[in-house]
Phi, psi and omega in degrees: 000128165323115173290342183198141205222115169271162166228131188300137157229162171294126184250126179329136181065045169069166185100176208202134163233165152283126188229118319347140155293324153250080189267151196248123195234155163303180130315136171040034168268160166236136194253089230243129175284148143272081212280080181258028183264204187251354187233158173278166187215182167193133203253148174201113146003131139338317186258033179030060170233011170193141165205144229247161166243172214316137187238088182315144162307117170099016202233163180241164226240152172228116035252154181283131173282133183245151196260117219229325144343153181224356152158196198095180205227152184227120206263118194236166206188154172265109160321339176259001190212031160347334195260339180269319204228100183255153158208195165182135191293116176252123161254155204228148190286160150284139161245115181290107210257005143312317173272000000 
């Protein structure tokens, strides 16, 4: 199960977005898209180092991307629709609310 969940959405005047376009995820947090339009999608990393495979309507996505940055921002895109649909992973320290 997923720590954190983007979701494919219908984007007003057609087209398809990420919602958040921009999540701020930890370190080795996972991360999953949820696919709530009607077309298939598919997610890959910009620097081609993780990509899911066809994420069916109404279906979530596999294998879960684990946040593997200790920071910086990691910028993704759908391999079927690059020109549309951008996001991106922004990584954020933990804070430790123990000490």
């Amino acid at each position: 199960m997923p720590d954190l969940l983007i979701r494919i959405v219908p984007r007003e005047g057609g087209g398809s977005e990420f919602d958040p376009g921009s999540l701020a995820a930890p370190q080795l947090a996972g991360v999953s898209w949820e696919n709530t339009t009607g077309i298939t999608h598919q997610i890959r990393t910009t620097d081609g180092t993780f990509e899911t495979e066809v994420i069916l309507p109404g279906q979530g996505s596999t294998p879960l991307y684990i946040v593997e940055a200790s920071a910086g921002s990691i910028p993704y895109v759908c391999a079927l629709h690059p020109d549309d649909e951008l996001g991106s992973i922004v990584v954020t320290a933990v804070v430790n609310m123990n000490e």
